[in-house]
PyMOL commands that place a pseudoatom at each C-alpha (Angstrom):
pseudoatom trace, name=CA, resn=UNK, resi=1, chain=A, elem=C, hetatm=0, pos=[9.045, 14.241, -18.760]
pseudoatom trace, name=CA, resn=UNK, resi=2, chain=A, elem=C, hetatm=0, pos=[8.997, 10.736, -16.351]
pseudoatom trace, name=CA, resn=UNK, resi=3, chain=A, elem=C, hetatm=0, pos=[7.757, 13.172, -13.658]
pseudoatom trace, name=CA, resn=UNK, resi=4, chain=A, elem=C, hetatm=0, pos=[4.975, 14.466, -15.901]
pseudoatom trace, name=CA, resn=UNK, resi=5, chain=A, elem=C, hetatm=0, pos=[3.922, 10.958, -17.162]
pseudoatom trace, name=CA, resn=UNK, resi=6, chain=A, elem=C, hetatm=0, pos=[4.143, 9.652, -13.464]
pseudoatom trace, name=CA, resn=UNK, resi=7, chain=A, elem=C, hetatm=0, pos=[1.947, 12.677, -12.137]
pseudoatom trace, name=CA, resn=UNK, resi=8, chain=A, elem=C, hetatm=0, pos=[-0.428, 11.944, -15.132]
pseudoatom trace, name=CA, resn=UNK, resi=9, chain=A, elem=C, hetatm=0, pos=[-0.819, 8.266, -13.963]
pseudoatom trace, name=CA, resn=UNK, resi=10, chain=A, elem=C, hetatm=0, pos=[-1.435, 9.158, -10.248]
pseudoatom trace, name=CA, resn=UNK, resi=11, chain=A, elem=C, hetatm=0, pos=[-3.897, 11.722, -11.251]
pseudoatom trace, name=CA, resn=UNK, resi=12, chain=A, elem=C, hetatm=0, pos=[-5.827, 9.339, -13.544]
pseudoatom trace, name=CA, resn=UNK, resi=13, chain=A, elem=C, hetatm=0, pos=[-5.571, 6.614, -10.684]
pseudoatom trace, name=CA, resn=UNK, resi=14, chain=A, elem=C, hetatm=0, pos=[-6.759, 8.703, -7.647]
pseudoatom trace, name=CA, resn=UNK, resi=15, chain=A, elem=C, hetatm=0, pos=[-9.863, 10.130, -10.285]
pseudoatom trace, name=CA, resn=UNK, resi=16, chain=A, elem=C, hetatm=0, pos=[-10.794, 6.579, -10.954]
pseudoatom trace, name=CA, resn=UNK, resi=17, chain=A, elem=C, hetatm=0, pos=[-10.484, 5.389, -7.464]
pseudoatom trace, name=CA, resn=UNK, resi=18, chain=A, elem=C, hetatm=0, pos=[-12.685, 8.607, -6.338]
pseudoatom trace, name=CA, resn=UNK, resi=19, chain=A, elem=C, hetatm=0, pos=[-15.495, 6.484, -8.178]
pseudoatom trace, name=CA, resn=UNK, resi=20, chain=A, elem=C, hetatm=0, pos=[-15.395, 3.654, -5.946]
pseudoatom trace, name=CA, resn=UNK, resi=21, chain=A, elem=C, hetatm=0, pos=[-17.080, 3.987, -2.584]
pseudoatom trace, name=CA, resn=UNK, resi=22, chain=A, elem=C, hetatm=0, pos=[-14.322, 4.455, 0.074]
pseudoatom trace, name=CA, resn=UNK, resi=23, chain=A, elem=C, hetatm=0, pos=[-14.347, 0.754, 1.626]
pseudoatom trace, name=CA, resn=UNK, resi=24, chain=A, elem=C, hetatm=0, pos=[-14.092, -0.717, -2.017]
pseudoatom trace, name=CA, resn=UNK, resi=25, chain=A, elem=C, hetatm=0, pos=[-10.830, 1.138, -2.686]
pseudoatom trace, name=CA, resn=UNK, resi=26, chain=A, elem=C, hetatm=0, pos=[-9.483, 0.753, 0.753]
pseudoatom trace, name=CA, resn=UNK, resi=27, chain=A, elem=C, hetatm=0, pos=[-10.076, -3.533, 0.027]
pseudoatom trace, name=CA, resn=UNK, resi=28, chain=A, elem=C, hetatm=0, pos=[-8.666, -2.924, -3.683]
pseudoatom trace, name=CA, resn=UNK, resi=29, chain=A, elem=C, hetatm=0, pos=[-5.596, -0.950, -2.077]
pseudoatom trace, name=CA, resn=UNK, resi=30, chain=A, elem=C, hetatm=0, pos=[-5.382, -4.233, 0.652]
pseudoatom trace, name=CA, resn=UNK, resi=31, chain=A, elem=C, hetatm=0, pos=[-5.060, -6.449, -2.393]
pseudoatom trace, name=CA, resn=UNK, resi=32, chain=A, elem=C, hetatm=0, pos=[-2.474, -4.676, -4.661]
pseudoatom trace, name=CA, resn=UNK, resi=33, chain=A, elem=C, hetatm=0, pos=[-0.171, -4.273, -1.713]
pseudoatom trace, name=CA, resn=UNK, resi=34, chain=A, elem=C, hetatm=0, pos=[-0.325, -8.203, -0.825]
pseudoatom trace, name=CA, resn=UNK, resi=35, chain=A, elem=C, hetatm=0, pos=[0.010, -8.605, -4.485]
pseudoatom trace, name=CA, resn=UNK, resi=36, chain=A, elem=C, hetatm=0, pos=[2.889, -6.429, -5.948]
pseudoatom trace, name=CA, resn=UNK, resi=37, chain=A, elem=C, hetatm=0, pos=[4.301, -5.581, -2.816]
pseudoatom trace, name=CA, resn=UNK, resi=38, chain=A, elem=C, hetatm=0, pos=[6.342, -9.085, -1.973]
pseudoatom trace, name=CA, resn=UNK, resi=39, chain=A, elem=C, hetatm=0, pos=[8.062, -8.600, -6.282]
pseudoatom trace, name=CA, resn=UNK, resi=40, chain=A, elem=C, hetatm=0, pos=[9.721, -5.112, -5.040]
pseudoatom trace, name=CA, resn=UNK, resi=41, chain=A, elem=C, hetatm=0, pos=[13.276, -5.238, -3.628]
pseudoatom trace, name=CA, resn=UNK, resi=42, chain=A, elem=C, hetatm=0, pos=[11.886, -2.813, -0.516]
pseudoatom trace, name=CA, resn=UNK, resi=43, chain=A, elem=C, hetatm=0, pos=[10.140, -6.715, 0.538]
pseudoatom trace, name=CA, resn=UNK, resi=44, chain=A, elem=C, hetatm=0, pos=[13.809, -8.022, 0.801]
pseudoatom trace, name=CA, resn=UNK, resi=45, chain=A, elem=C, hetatm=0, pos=[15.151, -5.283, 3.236]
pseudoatom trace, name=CA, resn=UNK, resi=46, chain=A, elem=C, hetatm=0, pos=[12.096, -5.378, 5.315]
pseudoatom trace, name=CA, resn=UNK, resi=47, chain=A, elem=C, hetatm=0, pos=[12.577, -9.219, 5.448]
pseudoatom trace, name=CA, resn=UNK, resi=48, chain=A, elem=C, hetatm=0, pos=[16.195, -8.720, 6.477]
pseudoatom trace, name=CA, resn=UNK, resi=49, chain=A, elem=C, hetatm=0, pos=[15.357, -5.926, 8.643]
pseudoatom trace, name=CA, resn=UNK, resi=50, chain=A, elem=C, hetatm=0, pos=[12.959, -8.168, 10.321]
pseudoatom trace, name=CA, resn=UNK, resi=51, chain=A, elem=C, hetatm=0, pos=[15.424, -10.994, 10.959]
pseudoatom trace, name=CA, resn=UNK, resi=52, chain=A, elem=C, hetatm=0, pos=[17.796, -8.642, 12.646]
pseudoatom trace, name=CA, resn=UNK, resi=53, chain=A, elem=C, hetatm=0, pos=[15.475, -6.996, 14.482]
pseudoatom trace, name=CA, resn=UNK, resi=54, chain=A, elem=C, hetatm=0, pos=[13.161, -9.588, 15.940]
pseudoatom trace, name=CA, resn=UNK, resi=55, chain=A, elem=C, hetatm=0, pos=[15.421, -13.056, 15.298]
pseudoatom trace, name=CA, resn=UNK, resi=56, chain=A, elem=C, hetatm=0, pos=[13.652, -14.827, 18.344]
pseudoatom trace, name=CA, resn=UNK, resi=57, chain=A, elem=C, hetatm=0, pos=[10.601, -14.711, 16.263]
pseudoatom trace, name=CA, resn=UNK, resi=58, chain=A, elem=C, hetatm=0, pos=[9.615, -17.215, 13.376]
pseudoatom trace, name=CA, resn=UNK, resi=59, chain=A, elem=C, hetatm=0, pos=[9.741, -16.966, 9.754]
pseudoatom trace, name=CA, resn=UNK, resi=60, chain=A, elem=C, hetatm=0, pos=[6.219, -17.474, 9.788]
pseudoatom trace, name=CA, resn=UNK, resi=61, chain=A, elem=C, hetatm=0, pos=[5.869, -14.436, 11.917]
pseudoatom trace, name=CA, resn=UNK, resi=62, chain=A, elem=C, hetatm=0, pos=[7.834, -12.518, 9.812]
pseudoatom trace, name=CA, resn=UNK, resi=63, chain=A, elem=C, hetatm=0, pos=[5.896, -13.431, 6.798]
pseudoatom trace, name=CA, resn=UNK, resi=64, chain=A, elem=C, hetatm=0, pos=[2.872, -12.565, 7.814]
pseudoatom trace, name=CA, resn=UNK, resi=65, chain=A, elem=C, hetatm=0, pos=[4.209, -8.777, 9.170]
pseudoatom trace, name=CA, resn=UNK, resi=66, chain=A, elem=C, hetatm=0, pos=[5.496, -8.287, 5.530]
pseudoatom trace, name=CA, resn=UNK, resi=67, chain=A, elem=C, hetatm=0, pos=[2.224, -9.238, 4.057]
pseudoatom trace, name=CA, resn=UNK, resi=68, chain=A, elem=C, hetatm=0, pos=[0.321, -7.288, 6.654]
pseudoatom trace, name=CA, resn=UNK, resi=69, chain=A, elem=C, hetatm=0, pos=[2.580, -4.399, 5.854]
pseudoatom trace, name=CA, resn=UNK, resi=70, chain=A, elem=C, hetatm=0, pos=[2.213, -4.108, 2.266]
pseudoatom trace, name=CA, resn=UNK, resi=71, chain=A, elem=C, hetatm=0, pos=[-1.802, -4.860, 3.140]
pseudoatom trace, name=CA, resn=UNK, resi=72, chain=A, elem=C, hetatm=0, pos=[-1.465, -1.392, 4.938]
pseudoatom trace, name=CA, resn=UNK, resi=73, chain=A, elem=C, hetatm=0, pos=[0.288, -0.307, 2.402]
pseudoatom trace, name=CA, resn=UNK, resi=74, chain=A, elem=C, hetatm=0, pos=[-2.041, -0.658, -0.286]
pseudoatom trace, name=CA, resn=UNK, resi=75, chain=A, elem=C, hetatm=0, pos=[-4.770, 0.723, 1.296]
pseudoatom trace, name=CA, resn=UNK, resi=76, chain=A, elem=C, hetatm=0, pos=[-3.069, 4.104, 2.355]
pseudoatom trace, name=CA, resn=UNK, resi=77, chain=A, elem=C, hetatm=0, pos=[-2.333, 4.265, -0.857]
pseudoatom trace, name=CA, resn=UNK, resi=78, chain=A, elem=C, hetatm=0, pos=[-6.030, 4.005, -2.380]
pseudoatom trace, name=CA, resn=UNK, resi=79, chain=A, elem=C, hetatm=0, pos=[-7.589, 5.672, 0.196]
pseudoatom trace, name=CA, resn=UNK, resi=80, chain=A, elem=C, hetatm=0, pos=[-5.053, 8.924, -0.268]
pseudoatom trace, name=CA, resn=UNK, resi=81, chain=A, elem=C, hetatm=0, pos=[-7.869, 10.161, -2.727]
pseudoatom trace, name=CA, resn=UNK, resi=82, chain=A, elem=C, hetatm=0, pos=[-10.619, 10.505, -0.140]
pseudoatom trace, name=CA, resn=UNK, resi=83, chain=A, elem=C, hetatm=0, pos=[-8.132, 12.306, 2.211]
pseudoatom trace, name=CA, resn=UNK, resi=84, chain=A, elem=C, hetatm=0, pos=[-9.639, 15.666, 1.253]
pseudoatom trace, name=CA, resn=UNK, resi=85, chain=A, elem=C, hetatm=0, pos=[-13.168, 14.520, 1.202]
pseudoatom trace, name=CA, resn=UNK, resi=86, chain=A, elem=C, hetatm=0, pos=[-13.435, 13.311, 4.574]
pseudoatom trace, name=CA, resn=UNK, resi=87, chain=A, elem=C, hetatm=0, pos=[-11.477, 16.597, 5.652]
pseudoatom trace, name=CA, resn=UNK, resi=88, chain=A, elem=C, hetatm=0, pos=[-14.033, 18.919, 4.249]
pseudoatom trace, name=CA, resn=UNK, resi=89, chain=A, elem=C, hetatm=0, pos=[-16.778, 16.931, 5.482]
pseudoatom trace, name=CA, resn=UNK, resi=90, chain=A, elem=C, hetatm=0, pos=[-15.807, 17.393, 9.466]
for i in range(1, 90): cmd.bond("trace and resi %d" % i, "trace and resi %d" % (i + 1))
show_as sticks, trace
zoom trace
């Protein structure tokens, strides 16, 4: 049943993103991500990832790779609807 309900949601998402023109839900997508994305525990291991992989670097630095990353994020994410679209239209 959470699988159904979950599929339900993304279904009802994508068909309300399709309404938006593509740039719209790609900034929308942007904005989510820098907004929910630093509240899920996946932020912490990326920020500890970070400091173990690139520790010469500042925490500034590393701040603004986690917010660019859930940026990037967010708009994969919203743009996944149009995926087919663009497909059929080459």
């Amino acid at each position: 049943i959470k699988y159904a309900l979950e599929a339900a949601a993304a279904f009802v998402l994508f068909a309300l993103l399709r309404l938006l023109p593509l740039d719209t839900a790609s900034d929308l997508g942007a904005w989510v991500g820098r907004k929910i994305g630093p509240h899920m525990k996946a932020h912490q291991y990326a920020r500890l990832n970070l400091q173990l992989v690139f520790p010469e670097i500042s925490q500034a630095a590393h701040q603004d790779i986690l917010r660019q990353m859930w940026e990037h994020l967010g708009r994969v994410l919203f743009e996944f609807p149009f995926v087919s679209t663009r497909a059929m239209s080459r």
